[in-house]
C-alpha positions in Angstrom: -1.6 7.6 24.1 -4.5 8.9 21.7 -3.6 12.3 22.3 0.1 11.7 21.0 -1.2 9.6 17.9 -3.4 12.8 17.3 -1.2 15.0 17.4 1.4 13.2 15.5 -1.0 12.8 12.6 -2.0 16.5 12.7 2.1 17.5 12.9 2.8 15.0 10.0 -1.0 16.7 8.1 0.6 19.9 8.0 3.8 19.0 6.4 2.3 17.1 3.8 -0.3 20.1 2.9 3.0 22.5 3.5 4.4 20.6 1.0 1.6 20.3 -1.6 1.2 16.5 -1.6 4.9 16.6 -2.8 7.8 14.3 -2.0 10.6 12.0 -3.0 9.8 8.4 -3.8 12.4 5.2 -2.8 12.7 4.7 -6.8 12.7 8.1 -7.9 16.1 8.0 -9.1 15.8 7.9 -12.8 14.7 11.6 -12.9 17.7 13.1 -12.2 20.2 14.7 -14.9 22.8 11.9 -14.7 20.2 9.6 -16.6 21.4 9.9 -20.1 24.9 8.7 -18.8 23.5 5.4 -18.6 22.6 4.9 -22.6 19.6 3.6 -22.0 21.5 0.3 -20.6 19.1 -1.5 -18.2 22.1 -2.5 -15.5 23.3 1.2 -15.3 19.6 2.7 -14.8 19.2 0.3 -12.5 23.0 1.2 -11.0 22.0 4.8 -11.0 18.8 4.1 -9.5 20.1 2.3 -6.5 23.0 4.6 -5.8 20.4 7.5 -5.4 17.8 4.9 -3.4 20.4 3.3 -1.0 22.4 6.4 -0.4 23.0 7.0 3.6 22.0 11.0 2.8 19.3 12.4 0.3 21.9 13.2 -2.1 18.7 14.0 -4.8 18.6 17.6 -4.8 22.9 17.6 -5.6 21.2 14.9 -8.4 18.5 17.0 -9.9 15.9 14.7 -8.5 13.1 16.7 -7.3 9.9 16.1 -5.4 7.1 15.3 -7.1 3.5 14.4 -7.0 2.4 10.8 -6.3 -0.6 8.9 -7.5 -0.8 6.3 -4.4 0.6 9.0 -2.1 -2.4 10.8 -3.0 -4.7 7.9 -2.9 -3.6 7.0 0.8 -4.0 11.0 2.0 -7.7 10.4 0.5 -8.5 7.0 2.1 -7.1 8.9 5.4 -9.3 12.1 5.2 -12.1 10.1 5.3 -11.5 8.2 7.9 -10.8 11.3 9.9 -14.0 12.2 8.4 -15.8 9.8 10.4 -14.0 9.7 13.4 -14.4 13.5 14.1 -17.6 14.5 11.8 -15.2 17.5 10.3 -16.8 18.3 7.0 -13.1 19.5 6.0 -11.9 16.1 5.9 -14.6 14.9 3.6 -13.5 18.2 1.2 -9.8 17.7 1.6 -10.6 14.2 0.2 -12.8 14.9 -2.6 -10.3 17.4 -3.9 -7.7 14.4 -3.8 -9.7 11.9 -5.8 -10.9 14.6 -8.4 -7.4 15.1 -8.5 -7.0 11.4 -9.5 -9.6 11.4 -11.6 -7.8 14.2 -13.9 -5.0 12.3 -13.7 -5.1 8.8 -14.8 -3.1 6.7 -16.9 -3.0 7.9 -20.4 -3.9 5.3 -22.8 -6.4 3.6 -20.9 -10.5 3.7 -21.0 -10.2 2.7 -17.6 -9.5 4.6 -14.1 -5.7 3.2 -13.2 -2.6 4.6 -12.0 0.9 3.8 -12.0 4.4 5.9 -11.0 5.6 9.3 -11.5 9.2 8.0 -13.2 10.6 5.5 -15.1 11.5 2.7 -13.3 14.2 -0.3 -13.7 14.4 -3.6 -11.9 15.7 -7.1 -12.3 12.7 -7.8 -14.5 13.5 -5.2 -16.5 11.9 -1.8 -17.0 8.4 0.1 -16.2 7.8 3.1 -17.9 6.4 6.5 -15.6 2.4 6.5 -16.2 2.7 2.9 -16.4 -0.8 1.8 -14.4 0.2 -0.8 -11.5 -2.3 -3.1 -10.1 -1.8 -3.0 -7.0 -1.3 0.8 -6.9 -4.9 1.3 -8.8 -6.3 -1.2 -6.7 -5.6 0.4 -3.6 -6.7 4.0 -4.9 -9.9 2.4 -5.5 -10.4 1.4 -1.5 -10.5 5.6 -1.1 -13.2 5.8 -3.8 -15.5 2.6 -2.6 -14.8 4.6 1.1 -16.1 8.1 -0.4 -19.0 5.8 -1.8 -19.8 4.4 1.3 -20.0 8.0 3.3 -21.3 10.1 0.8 -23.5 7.5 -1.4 -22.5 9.7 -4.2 -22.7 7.3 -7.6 -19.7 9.1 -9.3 -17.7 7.6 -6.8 -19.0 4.4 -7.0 -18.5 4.7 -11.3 -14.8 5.1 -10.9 -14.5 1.4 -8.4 -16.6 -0.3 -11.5 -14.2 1.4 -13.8 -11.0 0.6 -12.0 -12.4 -3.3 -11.9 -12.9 -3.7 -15.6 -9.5 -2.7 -15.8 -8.4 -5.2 -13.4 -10.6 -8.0 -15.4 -8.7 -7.3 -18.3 -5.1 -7.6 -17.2 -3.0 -10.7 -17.6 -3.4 -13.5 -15.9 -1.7 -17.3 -15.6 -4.3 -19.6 -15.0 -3.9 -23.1 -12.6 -5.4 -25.9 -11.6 -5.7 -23.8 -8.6 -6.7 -20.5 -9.4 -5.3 -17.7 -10.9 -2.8 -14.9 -10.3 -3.7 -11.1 -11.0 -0.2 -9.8 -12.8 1.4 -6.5 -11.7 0.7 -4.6 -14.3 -1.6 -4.2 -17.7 1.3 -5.9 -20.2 3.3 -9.0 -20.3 2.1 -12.8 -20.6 0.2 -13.4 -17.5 3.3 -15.3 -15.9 2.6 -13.5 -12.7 3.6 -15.2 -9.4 3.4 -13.0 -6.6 1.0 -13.0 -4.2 0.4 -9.1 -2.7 -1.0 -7.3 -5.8 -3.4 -10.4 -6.9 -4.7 -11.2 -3.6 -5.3 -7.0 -3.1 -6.6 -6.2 -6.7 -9.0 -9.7 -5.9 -10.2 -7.9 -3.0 -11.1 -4.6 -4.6 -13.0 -6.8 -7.1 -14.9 -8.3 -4.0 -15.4 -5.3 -2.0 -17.1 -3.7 -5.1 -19.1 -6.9 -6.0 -20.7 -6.1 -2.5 -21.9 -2.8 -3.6 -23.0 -4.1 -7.7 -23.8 -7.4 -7.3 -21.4 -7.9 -10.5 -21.2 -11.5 -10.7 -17.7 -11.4 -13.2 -16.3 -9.5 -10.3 -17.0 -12.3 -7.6 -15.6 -15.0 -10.1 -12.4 -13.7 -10.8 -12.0 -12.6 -7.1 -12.7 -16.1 -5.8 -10.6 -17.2 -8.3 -7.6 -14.8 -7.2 -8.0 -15.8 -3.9 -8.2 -19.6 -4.4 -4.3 -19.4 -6.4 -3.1 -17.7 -2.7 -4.7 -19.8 -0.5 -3.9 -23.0 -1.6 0.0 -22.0 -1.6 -0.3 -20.3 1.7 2.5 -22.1 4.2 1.4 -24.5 7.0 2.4 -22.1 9.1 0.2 -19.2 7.8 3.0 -17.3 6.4 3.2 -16.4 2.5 6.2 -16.3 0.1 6.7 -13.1 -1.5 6.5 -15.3 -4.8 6.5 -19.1 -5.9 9.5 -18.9 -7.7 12.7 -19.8 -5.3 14.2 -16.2 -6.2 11.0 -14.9 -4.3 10.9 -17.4 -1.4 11.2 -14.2 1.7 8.6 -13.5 4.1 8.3 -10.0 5.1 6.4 -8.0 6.8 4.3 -5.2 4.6 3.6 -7.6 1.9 1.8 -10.1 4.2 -0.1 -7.2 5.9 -1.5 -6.5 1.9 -2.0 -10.5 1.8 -3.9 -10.4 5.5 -5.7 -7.2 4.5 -7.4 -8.6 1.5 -8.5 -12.1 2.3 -10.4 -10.4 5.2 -11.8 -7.6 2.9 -12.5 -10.7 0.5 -14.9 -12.9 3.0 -16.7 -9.8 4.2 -17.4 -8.6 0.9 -18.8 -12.1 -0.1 -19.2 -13.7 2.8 -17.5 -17.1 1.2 -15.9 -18.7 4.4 -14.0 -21.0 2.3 -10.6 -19.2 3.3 -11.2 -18.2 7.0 -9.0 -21.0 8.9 -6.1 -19.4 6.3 -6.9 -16.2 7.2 -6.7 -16.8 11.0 -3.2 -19.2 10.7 -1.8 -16.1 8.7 -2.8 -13.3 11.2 -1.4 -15.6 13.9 1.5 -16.4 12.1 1.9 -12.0 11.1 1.3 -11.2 14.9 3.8 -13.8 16.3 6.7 -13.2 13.6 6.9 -9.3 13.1 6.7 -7.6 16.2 9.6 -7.4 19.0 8.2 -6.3 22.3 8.9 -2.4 21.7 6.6 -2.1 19.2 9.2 -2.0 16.5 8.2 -3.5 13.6 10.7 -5.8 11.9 11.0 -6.2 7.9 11.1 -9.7 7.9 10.0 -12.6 10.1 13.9 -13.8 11.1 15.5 -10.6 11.0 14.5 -7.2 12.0 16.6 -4.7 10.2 15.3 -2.1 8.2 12.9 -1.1 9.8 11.1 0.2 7.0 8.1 3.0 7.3 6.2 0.8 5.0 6.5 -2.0 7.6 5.6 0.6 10.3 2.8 1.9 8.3 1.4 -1.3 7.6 2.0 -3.1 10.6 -0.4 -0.4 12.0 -2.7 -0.5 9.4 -3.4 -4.5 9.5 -3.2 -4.5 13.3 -6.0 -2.0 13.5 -8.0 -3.9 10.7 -8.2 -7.2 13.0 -9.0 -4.9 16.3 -12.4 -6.8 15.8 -10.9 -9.8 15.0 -7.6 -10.7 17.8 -8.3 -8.9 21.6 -4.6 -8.1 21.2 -4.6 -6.6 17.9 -5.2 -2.8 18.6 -3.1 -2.8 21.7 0.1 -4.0 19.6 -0.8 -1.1 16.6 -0.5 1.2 19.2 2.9 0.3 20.3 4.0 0.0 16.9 2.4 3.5 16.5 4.2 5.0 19.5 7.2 3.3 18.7 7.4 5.2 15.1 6.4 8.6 16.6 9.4 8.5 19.5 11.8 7.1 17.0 10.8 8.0 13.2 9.2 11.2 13.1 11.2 14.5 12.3 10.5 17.5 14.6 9.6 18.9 11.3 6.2 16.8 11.5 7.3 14.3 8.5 8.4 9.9 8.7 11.6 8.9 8.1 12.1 6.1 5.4 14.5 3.6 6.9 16.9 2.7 9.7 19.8 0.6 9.9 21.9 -0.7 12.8 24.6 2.5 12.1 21.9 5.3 10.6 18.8 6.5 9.4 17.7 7.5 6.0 15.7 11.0 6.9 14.6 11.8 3.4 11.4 12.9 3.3 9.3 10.3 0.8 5.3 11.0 0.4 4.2 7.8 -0.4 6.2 5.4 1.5 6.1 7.2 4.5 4.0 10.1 4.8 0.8 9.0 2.8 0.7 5.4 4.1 1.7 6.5 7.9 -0.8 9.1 7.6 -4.1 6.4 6.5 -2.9 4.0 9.4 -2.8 6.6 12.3 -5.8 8.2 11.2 -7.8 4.1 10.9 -6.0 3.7 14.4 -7.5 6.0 15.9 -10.8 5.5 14.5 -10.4 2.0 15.8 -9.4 3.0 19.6 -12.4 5.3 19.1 -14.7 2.7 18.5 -13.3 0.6 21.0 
């Protein structure tokens, strides 16, 4: 089983360096030539930008979409260097990933003091529209786990600057403040009306995780804070809406591995316990809900279908994060891990996005399937290495 995870990850490594980091995105839509037919009407870029997304073939080169670079994508290549890094000791990994995040560094939002990062494209949604560059906090946050990781291998400060500096950009977003906490908003504009649970509960764990290394006391208060809004609207049964308005009221699956991933990042960084019975009714509840006995990851806790490579990618990812934590943990990411190889994996070396009960979308996306399958094969098999 290790073998075929290895070699899986080198197969999919060499079509993402083949390809120069480059690749489609789900949302990507909005770059092709058809976009002035909309008239800058948010329904039709939304129309357009669906039709391109949800089409049963990658009908984006016939569209003028093309691949490009992505900021996350990049971020998760990083993040997964170094862990290969210290799995196998390759000093290539440990270069491959500094060129990444020097990349970044050139790289980052225009406008801002602050290291953050958003997309490559405009984007439009039901809550209207995100321009390209636009930083993300969730997005930025994450891109700051692969810089705190470079930190801890190489103990080289620069990397450690960019985590402070990505945190004072997260203390000064938005946010709506409770009896109960607060929530972290999705991105560096609007009111602080924020209500959804992934980005907060991830950009509060960035905060912690480089409180840990600082000692910055602002960046333990507002992570505490962060987490306390989550927690105390957590579900009896450990689950998590997507949001607390009834429009957001699904459970899936890759949004509760973020949720999972970060409260545990949270109490080890600042060893407050306040939140552990949470943490273990959620990982129960994710382990129990998500998983059929294949291996195949399903998208949401009721239904399976799609089976999404961000569900696959993250499934592996959390699983392999609580390999410490659950005896059954690390045997279930490798399923899931098999599974995705044997049934989502081009014989070109690259993920496929999506399946549905009649086909499969096979375009080839960086982040969402490459760059985030790529991290959680290369921390699985750090984790089966370790034992």
């Amino acid at each position: 089983m290790k073998n075929k995870i290895e070699k899986s990850l080198n197969r999919l490594e060499k079509w993402v360096e083949e390809h120069h980091y480059k690749g489609y995105d789900p949302a990507d839509g909005l770059t092709s030539y058809l976009r002035p037919l909309t008239f800058g009407n948010l329904f039709l870029d939304r129309l357009l930008e669906q039709f391109i997304w949800r089409s049963p073939v990658n009908i984006r080169p016939l569209l003028g979409v093309k691949p490009k670079d992505s900021f996350i994508g990049r971020g998760y290549i990083a993040w997964g260097y170094l862990t290969r890094y210290k799995t196998t000791g390759n000093a290539s990994f440990k270069e491959k990933a500094t060129m990444c995040l020097d990349w970044l560094k050139a790289n980052k939002a225009p406008g801002y003091n602050d290291y953050s990062w958003g997309k490559m494209f405009d984007f439009a949604s039901r809550g209207g529209r995100q321009p390209k560059f636009e930083p993300i906090t969730i997005w930025t946050s994450l891109i700051g786990f692969a810089f705190l990781e470079a930190y801890e291998i190489t103990k080289d400060k620069k990397h450690l600057e960019v985590a402070e500096s990505i945190c004072n950009w997260i203390l000064k977003i938005p946010r709506n403040q409770t009896s109960s906490g607060f929530c972290l908003n999705y991105t560096a504009k609007g009111e602080g009306n924020c209500i959804i649970h992934n980005q907060s509960m991830i950009g509060a764990a960035m905060l912690a995780k480089t409180y840990k290394h600082t000692g910055k006391k602002n960046y333990l208060e507002v992570s505490s804070e962060a987490m306390k809004y989550s927690c105390t609207r957590q579900q009896p049964d450990g689950s998590w809406f997507y949001g607390e308005a009834p429009t957001y009221h699904w459970i899936d699956n890759f949004h509760t591995g973020y949720n999972l991933d970060a409260l545990k990042c949270y109490i080890e960084s600042t060893g407050d316990k306040t939140y552990e019975n949470n943490l273990k009714i959620g990982f129960d509840f994710y382990k129990n809900n998500f998983f059929e006995p294949s291996g195949r990851p399903k998208y949401y806790h009721n239904r399976a279908y799609p089976i999404d490579s961000q569900c696959i990618s993250q499934s592996i990812e959390t699983l392999a994060n609580f390999a410490e934590y659950d005896s059954d943990a690390l045997k279930l990411s490798e399923r899931v891990a098999i599974w995705a190889i044997d049934n989502m994996q081009d014989k070109t070396g690259y993920f496929y996005y999506a399946q549905y009960p009649l086909f499969t979308l096979k375009v080839p996306l960086i982040h969402w399937a490459q760059a985030t399958t790529y991290r959680a094969f290369a921390l699985l098999l750090l984790k089966m290495k370790i034992g």
